[in-house]
Structures are given as structure tokens and as C-alpha cells.
N, C-alpha and C positions, 0 to 999 in steps of 0.2 A: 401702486396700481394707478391707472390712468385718472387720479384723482385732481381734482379742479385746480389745486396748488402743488401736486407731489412731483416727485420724479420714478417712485414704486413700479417695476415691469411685472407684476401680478398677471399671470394668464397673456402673457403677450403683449400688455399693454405697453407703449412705448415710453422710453425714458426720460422724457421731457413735455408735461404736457403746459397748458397755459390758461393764469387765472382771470375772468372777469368781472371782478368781484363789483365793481364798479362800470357805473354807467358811463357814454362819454359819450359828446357831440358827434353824432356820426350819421351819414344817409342811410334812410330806411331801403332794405335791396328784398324785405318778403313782405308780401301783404300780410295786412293783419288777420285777414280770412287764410294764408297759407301759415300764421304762426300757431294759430287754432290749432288746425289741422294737424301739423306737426305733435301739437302741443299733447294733443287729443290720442294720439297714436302713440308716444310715450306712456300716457299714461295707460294706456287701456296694455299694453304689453305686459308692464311690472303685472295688473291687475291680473291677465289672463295667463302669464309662462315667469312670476318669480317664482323661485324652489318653492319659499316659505306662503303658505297659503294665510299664514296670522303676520305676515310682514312686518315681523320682529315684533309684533304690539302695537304696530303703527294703524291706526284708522287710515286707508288706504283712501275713502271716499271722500273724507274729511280733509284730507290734503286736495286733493280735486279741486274739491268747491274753496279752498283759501288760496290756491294760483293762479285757478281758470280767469276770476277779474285781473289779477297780478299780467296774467298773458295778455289780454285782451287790451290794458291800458298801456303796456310795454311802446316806448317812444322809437327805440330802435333793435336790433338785431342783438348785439352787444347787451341791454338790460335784457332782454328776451335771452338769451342764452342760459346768461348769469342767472336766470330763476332753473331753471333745470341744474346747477349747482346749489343749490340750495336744496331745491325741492328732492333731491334721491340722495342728500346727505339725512336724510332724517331715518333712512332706513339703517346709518349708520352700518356701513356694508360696503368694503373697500374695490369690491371689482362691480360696482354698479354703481355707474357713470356714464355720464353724456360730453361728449366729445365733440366743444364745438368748432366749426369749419375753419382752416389757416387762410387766414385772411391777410392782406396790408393793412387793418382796422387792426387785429390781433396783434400783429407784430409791431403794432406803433404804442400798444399800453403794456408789451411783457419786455424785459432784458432779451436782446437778440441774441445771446449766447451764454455762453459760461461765466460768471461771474468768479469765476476760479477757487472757490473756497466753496466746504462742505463742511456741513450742521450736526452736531450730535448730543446730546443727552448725557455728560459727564458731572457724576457727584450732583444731581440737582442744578445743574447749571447749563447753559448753551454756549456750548462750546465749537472751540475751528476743531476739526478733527481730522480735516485734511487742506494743503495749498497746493496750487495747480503751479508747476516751475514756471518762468516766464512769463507770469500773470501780474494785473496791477497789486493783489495781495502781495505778491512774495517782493516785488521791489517794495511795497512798503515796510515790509520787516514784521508780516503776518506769518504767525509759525502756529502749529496745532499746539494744543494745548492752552491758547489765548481765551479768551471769553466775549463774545458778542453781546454788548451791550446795547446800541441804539441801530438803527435802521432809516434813514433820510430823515433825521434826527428825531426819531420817536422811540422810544424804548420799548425793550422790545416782551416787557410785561404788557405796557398798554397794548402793543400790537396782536398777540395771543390772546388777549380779550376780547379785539374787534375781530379775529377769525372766529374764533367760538361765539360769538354774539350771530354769525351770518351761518356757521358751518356746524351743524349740529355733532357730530362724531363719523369716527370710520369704524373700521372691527374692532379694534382692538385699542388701548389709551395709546400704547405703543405706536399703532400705525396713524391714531390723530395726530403723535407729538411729530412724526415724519411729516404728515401735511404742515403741519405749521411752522417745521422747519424750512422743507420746499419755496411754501409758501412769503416768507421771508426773502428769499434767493431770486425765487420766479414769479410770484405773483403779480397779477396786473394791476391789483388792489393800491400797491405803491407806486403805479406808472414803470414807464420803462429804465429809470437811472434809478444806480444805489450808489446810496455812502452810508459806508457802514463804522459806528462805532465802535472800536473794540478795545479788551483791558489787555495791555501787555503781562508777564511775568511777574514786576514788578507793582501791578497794579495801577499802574498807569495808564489811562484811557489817552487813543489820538485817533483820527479820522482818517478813512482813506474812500476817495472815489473809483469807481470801476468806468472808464474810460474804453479799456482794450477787450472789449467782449471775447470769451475764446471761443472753440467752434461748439458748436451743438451736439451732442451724443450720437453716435453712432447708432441707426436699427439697431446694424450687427453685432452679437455677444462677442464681448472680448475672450479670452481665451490665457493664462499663461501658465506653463510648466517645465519643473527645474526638476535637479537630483540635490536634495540638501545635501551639506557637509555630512549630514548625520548620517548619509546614506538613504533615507526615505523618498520616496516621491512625494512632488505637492503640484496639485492640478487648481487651479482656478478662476473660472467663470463670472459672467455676472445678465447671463441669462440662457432661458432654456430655448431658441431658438435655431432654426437649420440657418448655417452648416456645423454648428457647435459641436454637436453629436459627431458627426463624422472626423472632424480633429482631435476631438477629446479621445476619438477612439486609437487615433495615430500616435498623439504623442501619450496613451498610456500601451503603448506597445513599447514605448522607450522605455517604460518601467516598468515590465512584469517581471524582472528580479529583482526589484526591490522587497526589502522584507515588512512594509510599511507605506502605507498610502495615506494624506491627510488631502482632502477634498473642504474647499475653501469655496463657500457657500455665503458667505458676508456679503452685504449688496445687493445679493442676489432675489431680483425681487418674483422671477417666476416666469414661465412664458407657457410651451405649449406640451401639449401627454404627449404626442409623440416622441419625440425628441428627448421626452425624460422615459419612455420606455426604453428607447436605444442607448440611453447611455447605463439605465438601469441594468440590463439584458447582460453587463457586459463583467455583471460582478454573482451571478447564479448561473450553476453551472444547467438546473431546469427551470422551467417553466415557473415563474413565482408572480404574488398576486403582491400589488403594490398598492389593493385597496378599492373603493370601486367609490364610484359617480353614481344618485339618482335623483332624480326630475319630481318637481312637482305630480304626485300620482303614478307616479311610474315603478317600476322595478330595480334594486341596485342592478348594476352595471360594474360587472370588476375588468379591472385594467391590470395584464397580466406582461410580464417579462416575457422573452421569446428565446429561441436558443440562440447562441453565438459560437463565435467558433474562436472566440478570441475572451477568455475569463480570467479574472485576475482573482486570485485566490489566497493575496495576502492581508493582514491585520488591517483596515481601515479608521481614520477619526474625520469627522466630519466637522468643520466650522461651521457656527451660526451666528446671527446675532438678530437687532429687532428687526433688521431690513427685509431679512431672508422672508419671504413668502411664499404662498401660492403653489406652484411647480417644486419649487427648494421645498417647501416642511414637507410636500408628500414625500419627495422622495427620501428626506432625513427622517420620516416617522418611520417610515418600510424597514429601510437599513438598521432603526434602532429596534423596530418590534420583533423583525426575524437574527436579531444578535448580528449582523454583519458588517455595525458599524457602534465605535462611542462618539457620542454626542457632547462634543467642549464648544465653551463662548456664555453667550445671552439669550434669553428666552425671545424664542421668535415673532414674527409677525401677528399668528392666527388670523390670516388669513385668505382662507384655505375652502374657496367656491371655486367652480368652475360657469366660467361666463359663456355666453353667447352673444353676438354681434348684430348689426344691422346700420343700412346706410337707411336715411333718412333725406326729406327733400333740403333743400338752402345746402346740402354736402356735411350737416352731422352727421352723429354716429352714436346709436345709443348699445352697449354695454349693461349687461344684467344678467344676477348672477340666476342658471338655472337648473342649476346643480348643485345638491353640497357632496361632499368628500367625506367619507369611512373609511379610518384606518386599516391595515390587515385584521385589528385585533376590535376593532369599533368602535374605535376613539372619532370622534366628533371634535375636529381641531381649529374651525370657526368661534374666533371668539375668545382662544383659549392659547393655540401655540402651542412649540413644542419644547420639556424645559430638557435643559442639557443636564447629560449623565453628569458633568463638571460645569458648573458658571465660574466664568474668569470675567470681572464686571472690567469699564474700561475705564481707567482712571486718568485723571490731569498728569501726574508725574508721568507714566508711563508714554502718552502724548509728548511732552516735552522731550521725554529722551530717547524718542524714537521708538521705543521698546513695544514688539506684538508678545504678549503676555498669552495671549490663547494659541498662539502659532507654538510658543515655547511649552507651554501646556501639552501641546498635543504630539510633539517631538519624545519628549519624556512618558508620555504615557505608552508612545509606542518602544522607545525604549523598556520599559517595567515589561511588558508583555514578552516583548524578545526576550528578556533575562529569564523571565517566569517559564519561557519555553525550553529554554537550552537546559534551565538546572534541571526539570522534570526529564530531559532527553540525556 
């Protein structure tokens, strides 16, 4: 979620956003009477249109009067920012976030691009869990399965100390340990350059610099879909935004003879309901409810399937893991509540609000969630996530040797079902 350090696409939010955790010598471009103001209209939002009218437990007023001086003594734009990351991580609530303006200030304290390796949570450790080909990782002789140990030579126990010391939580432990993974990669808290320490195989620690920044993520949801050897289709995204929906729709025309679909939901960190109705619409043959939205005071609100004319009608598994968010767990709760899908991988996100938006003056953007989400069945998945029919956890060996343990997981389970079917026929 468009969190201060993450790369999380929760409700649309984009996949790269940028931290200022740190203050820096920079010209003041708002008065202090328009940071007020700003400051003042944030807060009185969360107060008047969050869902939670007990704001998690949080004394709402009490936070006021501890940033209002905080705002008011702010030297530039940059520390001014950086208190609105602070101040709406206390609600500990991954899609309510302030979104401050992209600047040449911003872009001179965060890495201008991909530092080519990504973070993951193996066996209690921090590990690479992915390298980017052509990257200054992979000519270093950085392979997944290594261990990230220092960060511009700080370790990176200490470093998850100092984010939790500024950053109080997100929804879920899950979705803090992604901020503070992010946050590691992207954060502006270390300035713009890394070098990262890492342990080889052997256990051997050496350093590499990132020199060759890659490019920066794309809006657009990726999209890829094959016919395994096995015969099954596998579709795979990594967000729920237009024109996803409409491809998704195409190339599962390529496979409505398959006798087995697995829907690869890893990543995936969420985007927008419509887009998850359309693609929802397109596995019921009627009208189905995939759950419903309501507001602070308000009425649920169910979010229904529509008809299609194009229905896929065979065995489905769905991949998860802790990334999956937002748009991804409604749609993996629906699928599992109404039988139309098994759920293999890692327990997800939980978290699972639905945001609303607004521009702000100086060109933020503040984010707050004003909805929460009701399973078909009433599950309340804030907070909580959704755990798979099967956990396949992600291990160091399996990293090293390339091996997708949950992709093979969910090959065989659609296997079992096919056999289960022929012998009964």
C-alpha cells in the first residue's frame, strides 16, 4: 500500500512510493500558515470520514495537539511531510497514507530506480528472494536465497529498530515487515545510494554497490499466461488495475479447455473493485456477491459479479502470499467462501479497506481508508488475512534451486481432483 517506505499496490496505490524519514537542507516552497492548513485538513478528515469512529484505540485529539507544534516548527517541506508519516502510521492501517508531492527534493534523498533485488522474510532471516538480470546485483554474483545483512554499512537489525522507533505499525506484522523491507531498498531515511551487504551460500559476507539504478515500475499491471506442461492454465498479475481486466479476459479464452486453472496472486498487492469485478464475473456463471463495503455510519454496500458471456467453468487454485492484499484477499476470500477456488502459498496481507482519495494544496495526496470489507460469509479480514486451504512456507533451499514449491503445490492438487473426478466418472 502506498506506504511511506513500501512498494504495496493496496486499492490502487502505486508500486513505488518514497520515504522521508529524514529531514534535509532544503528551501521552504509553503508557508507555514499554508502547512497549517494542510496540516489541519488532514487531520480533521481521518476525524470526520475514517471507517473506525474508535480509530483503532487511538486518541485521535491527542495526536493533534502532539504534531500541531511538530507542524508549526517544521523548517521545511521535507520535515513537514515526514510528520504525516509518522502521524497516520499510528493508526497502524496500511491504505491510510499521505502521499507527498514528487519533487527534485524527493528524488535527490530516495534511489532513482530499481536497485534490482527484492526482500523477503525466509526462515526468520532477510533474505534476496529475487535479482533483476542485468543489474549491478546479478554481475555481483547476488543469487536469491543469499541473506542481506548490512545496508550503507549498517546492519540491518539496527536499521529495523530505527524504522520502528519513527513508524509505529501497518495492519498486519506481515505488512510492517514489507514496509521495512521497502524501506531498506527505497527509503530516503538512507539517502539516495546503497550498498548492500550480503552473506553468500557459503556464508561469506562481500559488498556490492548499486551504481546502475533500473527503471522504476510501471503503473501498468503486468500480466503473464502460459499452458503448463501439465496441461493447466496459469494466469498471473500483479495488480488489479484497467486494462488488466480486459487481457486477463483474452488470454483466458486461450484456456477455457484447460481442465485446471491456477491464478497467481503473489505480489499482488490490490488496486481497484471494478476491475476485480470484471475479472471476478468471469468465473460465475450468475450474479454473485463478492462481499460488500461500508462507511463510517453508513449501510453495507455488496459488490456483486455481473453476467458474462465468456465463464470458465473449470477447477481453480489461487496463489497467495504476505504481499497479496487489498483487491487480491477480496477476491481469494469470495473464491474460497463460495467453493470456487483452493487457496495454496502464505497467509496474506489483511489488508483489506477500501480507501478514498483527495488532492491537497503544495500537490499531496492524502489516502484514508473509508470503508472496511465483509466477506460473503462475514469475515472481517483487516487485520487478520486470509490463511491458505495449503501453506507452502518459502524456504532458503528452495530459493537456491530455483524451485516454486507452491506453483508445484497447486499443479498436483489440481492433478488429485482430475483423478478424483475420472475415477467417480
Amino acid at each position: 500500500m502506498a506506504l511511506i517506505f513500501t512498494l504495496l499496490t493496496a486499492c490502487g496505490i502505486s508500486k513505488k512510493t518514497e520515504s522521508t524519514i529524514v529531514a534535509v537542507n532544503v528551501p521552504a516552497s509553503l508557508s507555514r500558515q499554508e502547512r497549517i492548513e494542510i496540516f489541519e485538513n488532514v487531520w480533521s478528515t481521518i476525524n470526520e470520514q475514517y471507517y473506525d469512529p474508535s480509530f483503532h484505540g487511538v486518541n485521535w485529539q491527542e495526536v493533534h495537539n502532539r504534531y500541531r507544534p511538530r507542524v508549526e516548527a517544521a523548517e521545511n517541506d521535507v520535515e513537514f511531510y515526514r510528520l504525516f508519516e509518522e502521524m497516520l502510521a499510528v493508526l497502524r492501517d496500511a491504505h491510510t497514507v499521505f502521499r507527498h508531492p514528487q519533487s527534485n527534493v524527493s528524488n535527490n534523498i530516495n534511489p532513482p530506480g530499481s536497485v534490482g533485488i527484492s526482500l523477503g522474510e525466509v526462515e526468520g532471516k532477510t533474505a534476496i528472494t529475487a535479482v533483476e538480470p542485468d543489474s549491478d546485483a546479478a554481475r555481483a554474483g547476488v543469487k536469491p536465497g543469499m541473506i542481506l545483512r548490512t545496508v550503507n554499512g549498517k546492519t540491518i537489525e539496527k536499521l529495523y529498530a530505527e524504522i520502528r522507533s519513527r513508524f509505529a505499525g501497518s495492519s498486519t506484522e506481515q505488512a510492517m515487515k514489507g514496509v521495512m523491507h521497502s524501506a531498506l531498498l527505497y527509503g530516503g531515511f538512507l539517502g539516495a545510494s546503497r550498498t548492500f551487504g550480503v552473506e553468500d551460500y557459503n556464508g561469506n559476507v562481500f559488498d556490492f554497490a548499486v551504481t546502475h539504478f533500473g527503471a522504476r515500475p510501471s503503473e501498468i499491471p503486468t500480466l503473464t499466461a502460459r499452458r503448463l506442461p501439465s496441461g493447466f492454465g496459469y494466469l498471473k498479475f500483479d495488480g488489479w488495475k484497467s486494462p488488466v481486466d480486459e487481457r486477463f479476459k483474452a488470454e483466458l479464452a486461450n484456456l477455457m479447455d484447460t481442465p485446471g486453472l491456477i491464478i497467481d496472486l503473489r505480489g499482488n498487492g490490490g488496486g481497484h473493485t471494478d476491475v476485480q469485478l470484471n475479472i471476478g464475473s468471469l468465473f460465475f456463471p450468475t450474479e454473485t456477491s463478492l462481499g460488500s463495503f461500508k462507511k463510517r455510519g453508513g449501510q453495507p454496500e455488496r459488490i456483486m459479479t455481473h453476467k458474462s458471456d465468456q465463464v470458465y467453468k473449470g477447477r481453480i487454485v489461487i496463489l497467495v502470499d504476505e504481499v497479496s492484499a487489498s483487491a487480491s484477499e477480496v477476491f481469494a476470500a469470495a473464491m474460497q467462501e463460495h467453493h470456487r477456488a483452493v487457496i495454496i502459498g502464505r497467509q496474506t496481507c489483511g489488508c483489506v479497506l477500501n480507501s478514498w482519495s483527495k488532492p491537497l494544496k503544495g500537490g499531496g495526496t492524502l489516502r484514508w481508508s473509508a470503508r472496511i470489507y465483509t466477506s460473503p460469509k462475514n469475515r472481517i479480514l483487516e487485520g487478520v488475512g486470509i490463511s491458505p486451504d495449503e501453506t507452502v512456507a518459502l524456504t532458503a533451499s528452495d530459493l537456491r534451486q530455483g524451485r516454486d514449491v507452491a506453483l508445484e503445490t497447486a499443479e498436483n492438487a489440481l492433478r488429485v481432483k482430475r483423478q478424483d473426478s475420472q475415477e467417480r466418472n
